[in-house]
TORKOL-4160 file (C-alpha; in steps of 0.2 Angstrom, whole numbers, padded with zeros to 4 digits, m for minus):
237
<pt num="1" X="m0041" Y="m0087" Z="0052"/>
<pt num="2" X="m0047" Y="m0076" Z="0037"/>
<pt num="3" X="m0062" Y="m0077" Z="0028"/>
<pt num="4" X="m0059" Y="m0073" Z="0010"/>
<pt num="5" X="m0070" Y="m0068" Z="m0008"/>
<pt num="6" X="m0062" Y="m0074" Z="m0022"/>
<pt num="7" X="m0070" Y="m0066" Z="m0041"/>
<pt num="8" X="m0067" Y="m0071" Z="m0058"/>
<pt num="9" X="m0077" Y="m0076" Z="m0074"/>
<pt num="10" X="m0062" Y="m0087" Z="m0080"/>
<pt num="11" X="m0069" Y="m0104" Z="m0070"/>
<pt num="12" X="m0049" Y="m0112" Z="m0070"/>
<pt num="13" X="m0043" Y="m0097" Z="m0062"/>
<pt num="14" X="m0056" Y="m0096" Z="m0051"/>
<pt num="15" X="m0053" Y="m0114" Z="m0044"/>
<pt num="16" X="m0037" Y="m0113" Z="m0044"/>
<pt num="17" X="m0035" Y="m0096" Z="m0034"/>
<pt num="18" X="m0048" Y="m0104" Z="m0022"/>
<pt num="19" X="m0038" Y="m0122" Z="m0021"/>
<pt num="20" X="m0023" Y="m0111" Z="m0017"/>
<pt num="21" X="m0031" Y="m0099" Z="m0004"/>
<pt num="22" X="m0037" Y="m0114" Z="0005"/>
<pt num="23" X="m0021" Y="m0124" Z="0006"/>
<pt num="24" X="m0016" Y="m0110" Z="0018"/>
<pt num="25" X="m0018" Y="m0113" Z="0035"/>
<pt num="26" X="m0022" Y="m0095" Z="0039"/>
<pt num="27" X="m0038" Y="m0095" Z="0029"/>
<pt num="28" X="m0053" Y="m0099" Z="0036"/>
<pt num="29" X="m0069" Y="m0100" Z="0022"/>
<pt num="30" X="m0069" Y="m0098" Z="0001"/>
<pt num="31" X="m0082" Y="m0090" Z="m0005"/>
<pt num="32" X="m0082" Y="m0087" Z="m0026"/>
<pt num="33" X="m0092" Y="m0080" Z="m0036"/>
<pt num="34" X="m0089" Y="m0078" Z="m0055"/>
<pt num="35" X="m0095" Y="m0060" Z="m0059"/>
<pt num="36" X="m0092" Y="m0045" Z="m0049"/>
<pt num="37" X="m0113" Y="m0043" Z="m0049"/>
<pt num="38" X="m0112" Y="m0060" Z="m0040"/>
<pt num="39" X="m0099" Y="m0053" Z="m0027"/>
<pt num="40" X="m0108" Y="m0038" Z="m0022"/>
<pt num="41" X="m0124" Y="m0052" Z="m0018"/>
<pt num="42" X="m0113" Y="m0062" Z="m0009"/>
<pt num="43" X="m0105" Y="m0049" Z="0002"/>
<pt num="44" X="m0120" Y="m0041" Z="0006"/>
<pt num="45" X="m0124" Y="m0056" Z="0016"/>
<pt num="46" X="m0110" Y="m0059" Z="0022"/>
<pt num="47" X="m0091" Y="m0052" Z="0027"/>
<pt num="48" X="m0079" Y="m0057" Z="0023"/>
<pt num="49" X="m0060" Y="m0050" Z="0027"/>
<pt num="50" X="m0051" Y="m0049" Z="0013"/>
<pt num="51" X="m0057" Y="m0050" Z="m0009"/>
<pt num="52" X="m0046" Y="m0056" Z="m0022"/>
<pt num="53" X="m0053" Y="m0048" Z="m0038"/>
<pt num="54" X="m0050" Y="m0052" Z="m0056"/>
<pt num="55" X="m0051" Y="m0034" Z="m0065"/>
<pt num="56" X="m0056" Y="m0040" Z="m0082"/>
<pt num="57" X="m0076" Y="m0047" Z="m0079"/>
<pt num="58" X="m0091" Y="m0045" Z="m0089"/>
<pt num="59" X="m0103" Y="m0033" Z="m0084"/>
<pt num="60" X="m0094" Y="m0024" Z="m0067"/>
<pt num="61" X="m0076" Y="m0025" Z="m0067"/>
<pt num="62" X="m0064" Y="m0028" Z="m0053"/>
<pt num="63" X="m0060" Y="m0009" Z="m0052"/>
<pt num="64" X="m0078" Y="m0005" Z="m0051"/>
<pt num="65" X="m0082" Y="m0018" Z="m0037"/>
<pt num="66" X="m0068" Y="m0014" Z="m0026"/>
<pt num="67" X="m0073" Y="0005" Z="m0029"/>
<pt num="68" X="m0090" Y="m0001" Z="m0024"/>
<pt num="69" X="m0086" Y="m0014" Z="m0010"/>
<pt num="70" X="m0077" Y="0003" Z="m0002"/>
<pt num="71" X="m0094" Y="0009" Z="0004"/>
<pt num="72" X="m0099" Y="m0007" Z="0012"/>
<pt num="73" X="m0100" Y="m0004" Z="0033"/>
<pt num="74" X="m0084" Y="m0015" Z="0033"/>
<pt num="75" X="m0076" Y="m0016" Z="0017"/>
<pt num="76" X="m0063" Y="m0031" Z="0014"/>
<pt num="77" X="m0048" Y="m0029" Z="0008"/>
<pt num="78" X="m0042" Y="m0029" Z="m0008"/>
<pt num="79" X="m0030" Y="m0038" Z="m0017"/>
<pt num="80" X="m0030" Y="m0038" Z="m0038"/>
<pt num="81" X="m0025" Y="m0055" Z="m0046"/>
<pt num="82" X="m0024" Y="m0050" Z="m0064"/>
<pt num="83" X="m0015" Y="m0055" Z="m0081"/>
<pt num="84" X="m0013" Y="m0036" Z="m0085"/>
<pt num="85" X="m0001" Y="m0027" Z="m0078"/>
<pt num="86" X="m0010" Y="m0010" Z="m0084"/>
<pt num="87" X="m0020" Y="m0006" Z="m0068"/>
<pt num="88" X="m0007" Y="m0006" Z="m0053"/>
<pt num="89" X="m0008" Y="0010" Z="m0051"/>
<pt num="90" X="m0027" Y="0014" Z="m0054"/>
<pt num="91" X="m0027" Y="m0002" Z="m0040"/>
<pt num="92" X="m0019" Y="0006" Z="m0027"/>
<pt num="93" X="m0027" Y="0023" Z="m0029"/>
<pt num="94" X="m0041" Y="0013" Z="m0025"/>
<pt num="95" X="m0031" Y="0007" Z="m0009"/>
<pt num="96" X="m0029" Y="m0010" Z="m0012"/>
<pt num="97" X="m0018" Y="m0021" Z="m0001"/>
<pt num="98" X="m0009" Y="m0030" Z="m0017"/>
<pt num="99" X="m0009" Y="m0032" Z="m0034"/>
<pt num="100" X="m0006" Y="m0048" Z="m0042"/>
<pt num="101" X="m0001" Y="m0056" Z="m0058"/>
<pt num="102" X="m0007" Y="m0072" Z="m0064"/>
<pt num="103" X="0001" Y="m0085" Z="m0066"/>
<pt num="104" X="m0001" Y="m0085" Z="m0046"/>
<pt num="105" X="0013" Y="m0090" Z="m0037"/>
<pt num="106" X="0012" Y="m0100" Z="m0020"/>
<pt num="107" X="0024" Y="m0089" Z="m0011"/>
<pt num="108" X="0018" Y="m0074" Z="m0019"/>
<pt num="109" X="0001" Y="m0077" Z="m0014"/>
<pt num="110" X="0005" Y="m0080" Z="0003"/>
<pt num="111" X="0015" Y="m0063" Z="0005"/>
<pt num="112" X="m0002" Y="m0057" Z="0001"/>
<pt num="113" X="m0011" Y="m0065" Z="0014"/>
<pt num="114" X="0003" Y="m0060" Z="0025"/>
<pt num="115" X="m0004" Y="m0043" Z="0022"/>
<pt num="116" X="m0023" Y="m0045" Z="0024"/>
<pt num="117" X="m0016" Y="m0054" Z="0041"/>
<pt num="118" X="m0007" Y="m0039" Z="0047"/>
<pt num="119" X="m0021" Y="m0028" Z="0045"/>
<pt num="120" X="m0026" Y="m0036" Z="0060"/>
<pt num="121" X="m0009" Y="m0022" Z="0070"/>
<pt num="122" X="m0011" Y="m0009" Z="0062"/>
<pt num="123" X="0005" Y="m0002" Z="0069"/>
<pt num="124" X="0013" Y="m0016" Z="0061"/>
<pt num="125" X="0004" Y="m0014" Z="0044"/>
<pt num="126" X="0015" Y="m0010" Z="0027"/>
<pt num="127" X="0009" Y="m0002" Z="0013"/>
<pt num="128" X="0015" Y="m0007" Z="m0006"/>
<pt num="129" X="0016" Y="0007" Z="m0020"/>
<pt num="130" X="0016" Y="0003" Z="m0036"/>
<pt num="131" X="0032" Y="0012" Z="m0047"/>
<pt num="132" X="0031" Y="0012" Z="m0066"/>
<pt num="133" X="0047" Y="0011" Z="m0072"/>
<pt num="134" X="0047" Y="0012" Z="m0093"/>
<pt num="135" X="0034" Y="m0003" Z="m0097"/>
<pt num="136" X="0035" Y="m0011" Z="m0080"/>
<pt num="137" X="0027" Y="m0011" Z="m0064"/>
<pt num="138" X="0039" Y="m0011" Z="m0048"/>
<pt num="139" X="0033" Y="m0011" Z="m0030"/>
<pt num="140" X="0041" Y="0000" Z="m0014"/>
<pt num="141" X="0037" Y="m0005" Z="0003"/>
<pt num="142" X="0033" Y="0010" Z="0014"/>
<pt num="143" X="0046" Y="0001" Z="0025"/>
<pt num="144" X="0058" Y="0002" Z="0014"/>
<pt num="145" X="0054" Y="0023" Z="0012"/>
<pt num="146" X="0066" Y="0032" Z="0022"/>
<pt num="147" X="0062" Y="0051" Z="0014"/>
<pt num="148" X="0050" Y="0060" Z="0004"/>
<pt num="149" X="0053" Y="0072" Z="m0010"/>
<pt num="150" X="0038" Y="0082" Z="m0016"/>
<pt num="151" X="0038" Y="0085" Z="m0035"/>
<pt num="152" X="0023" Y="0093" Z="m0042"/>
<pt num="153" X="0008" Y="0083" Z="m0039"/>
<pt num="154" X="0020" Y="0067" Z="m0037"/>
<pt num="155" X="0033" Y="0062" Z="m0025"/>
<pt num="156" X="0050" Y="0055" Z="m0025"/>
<pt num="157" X="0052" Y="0038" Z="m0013"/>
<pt num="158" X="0070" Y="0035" Z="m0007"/>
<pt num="159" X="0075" Y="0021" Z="0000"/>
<pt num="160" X="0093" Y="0012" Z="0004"/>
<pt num="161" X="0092" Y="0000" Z="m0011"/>
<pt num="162" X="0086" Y="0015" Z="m0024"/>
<pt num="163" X="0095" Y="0032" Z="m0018"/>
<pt num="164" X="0089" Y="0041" Z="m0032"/>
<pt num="165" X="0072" Y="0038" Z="m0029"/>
<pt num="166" X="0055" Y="0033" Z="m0038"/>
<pt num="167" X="0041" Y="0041" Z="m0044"/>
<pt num="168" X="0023" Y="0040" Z="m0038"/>
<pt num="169" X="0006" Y="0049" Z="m0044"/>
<pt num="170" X="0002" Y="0054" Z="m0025"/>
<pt num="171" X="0005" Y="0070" Z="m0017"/>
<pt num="172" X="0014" Y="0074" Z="m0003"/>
<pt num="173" X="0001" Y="0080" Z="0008"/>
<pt num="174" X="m0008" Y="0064" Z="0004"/>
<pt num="175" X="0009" Y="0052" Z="0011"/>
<pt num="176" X="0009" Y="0064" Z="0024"/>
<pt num="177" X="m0008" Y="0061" Z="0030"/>
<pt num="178" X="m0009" Y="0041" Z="0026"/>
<pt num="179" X="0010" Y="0039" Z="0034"/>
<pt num="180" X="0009" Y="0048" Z="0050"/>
<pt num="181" X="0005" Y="0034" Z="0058"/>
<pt num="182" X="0022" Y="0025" Z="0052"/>
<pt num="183" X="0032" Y="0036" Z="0062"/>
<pt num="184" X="0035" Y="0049" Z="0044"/>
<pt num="185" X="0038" Y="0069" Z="0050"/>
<pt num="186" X="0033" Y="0084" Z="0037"/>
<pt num="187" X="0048" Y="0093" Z="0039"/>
<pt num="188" X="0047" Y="0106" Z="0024"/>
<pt num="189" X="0035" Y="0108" Z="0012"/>
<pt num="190" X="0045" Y="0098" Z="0000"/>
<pt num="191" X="0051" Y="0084" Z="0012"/>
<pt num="192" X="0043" Y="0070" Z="0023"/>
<pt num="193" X="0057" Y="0059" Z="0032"/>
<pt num="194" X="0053" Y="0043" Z="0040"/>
<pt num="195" X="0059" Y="0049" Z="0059"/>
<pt num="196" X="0067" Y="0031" Z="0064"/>
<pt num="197" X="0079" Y="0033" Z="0050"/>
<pt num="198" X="0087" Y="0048" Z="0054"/>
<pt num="199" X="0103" Y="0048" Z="0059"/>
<pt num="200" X="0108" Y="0067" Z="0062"/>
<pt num="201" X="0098" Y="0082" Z="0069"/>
<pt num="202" X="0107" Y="0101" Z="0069"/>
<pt num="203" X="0090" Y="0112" Z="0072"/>
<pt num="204" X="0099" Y="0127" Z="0078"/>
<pt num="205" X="0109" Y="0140" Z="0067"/>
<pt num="206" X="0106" Y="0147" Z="0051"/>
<pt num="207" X="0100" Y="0131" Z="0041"/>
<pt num="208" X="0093" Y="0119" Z="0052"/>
<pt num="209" X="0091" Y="0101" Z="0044"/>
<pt num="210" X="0090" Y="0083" Z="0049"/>
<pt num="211" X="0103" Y="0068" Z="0040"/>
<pt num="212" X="0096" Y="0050" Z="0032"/>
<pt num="213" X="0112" Y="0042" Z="0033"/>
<pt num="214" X="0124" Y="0052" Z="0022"/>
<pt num="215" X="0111" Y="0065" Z="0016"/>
<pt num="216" X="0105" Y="0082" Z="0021"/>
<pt num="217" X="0088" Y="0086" Z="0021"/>
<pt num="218" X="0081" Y="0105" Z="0024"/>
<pt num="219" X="0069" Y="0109" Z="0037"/>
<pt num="220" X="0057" Y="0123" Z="0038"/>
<pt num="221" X="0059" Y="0135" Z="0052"/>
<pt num="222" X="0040" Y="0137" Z="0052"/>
<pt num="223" X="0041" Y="0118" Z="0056"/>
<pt num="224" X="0054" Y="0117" Z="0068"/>
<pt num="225" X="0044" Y="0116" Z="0084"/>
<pt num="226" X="0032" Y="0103" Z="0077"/>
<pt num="227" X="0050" Y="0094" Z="0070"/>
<pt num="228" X="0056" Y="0094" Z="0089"/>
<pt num="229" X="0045" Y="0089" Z="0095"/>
<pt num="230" X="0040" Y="0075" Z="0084"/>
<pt num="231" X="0058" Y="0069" Z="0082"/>
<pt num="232" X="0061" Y="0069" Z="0101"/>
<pt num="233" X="0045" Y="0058" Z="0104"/>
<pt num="234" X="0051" Y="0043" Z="0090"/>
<pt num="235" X="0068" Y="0045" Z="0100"/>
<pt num="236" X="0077" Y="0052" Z="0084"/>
<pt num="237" X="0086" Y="0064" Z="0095"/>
């Protein structure tokens, strides 16, 4: 059971969010406060495990309190639940779990909580990125990420369903750092490959590189021993 914060100055929204959260057996108590001022009260007397933030409120808004709830001894989780689509990727830089769009669906929602529950194994745990594609927002699973392509200050994701990738504000060395974890292996300076999903390793000779299915990928010599070594421990070779 989960104990969740639910914000938002619209009093229909708020009930109903709450109503929803609470028809799921996985949830434990619904707290609600209508101003982000009123949540930072509330969760100063109490935890709670995971906050489902407007971003549009009077006063503090819901990017300023989850910026805020991150300095808290145990900061909850944070999942956005919003009419604007504008903010997904200012959301997730402040590492939130999801980012919703009202009007709320029940399965949506619960794919949500699904998330807050895993957080519980965090071996299990994904992590969703937002991708703006022309005037839309898209999400990628880290689950779905099989390689890594650094480009500039962003980075290429590719995954089976979208081969010629998609691109995200967040440097390399940052995926590298957040994604160890997952079982992702620097292997250049402009590649990271998720070990699990490589299918080919030739680490001798004059170009050493690794295959993700029917594609190459070019690995440092400077990085060949920590490459070894890495992909022999996730059983890759």
């Amino acid at each position: 059971m989960i104990d969740v914060l639910v914000a938002d100055d619209e009093r229909p929204a708020l009930d109903e969010l709450a109503q929803l959260l609470r028809a799921d057996d996985r949830i434990g108590e619904v707290v609600t406060a209508s101003s982000g001022a009123e949540a930072v009260r509330l969760l100063t007397e109490r935890a709670v495990d995971a906050a489902f933030l407007d971003i549009h409120m009077p006063g503090l808004s819901g990017l300023e309190l989850a910026a805020a709830l991150r300095n808290l001894a145990a900061p909850p989780a944070i999942v956005f639940v919003t009419a604007d689509d504008a903010h997904a990727v200012d959301a997730f830089e402040l590492r939130a779990l999801d980012y919703l769009l009202k009007p709320v669906r029940v399965e949506r929602l619960r794919r949500a909580v699904d998330r807050v529950v895993e957080l519980d194994r965090p071996a299990d745990a994904d992590e969703v990125l937002p991708v703006t594609v022309g005037a839309a927002v898209r999400f990628v699973h880290r689950s779905d990420v099989r390689w890594v392509r650094a480009e500039g200050d962003y980075t290429r994701l590719h995954t089976d369903a979208d081969l010629a990738g998609s691109l995200v504000r967040i440097p390399i060395s940052e995926l590298e750092a957040r994604w160890a974890e997952a079982g992702f292996v620097r292997i250049h300076r402009s590649y990271l490959v998720h070990a699990a999903s490589v299918t080919e390793v030739r680490l001798g000779g004059a170009d050493p590189a690794v295959w993700v299915g029917g594609i190459a990928l070019p690995v440092s010599r400077r990085l060949l021993p920590a490459v070894r070594e890495a992909l022999t421990r996730r059983g890759a070779t």
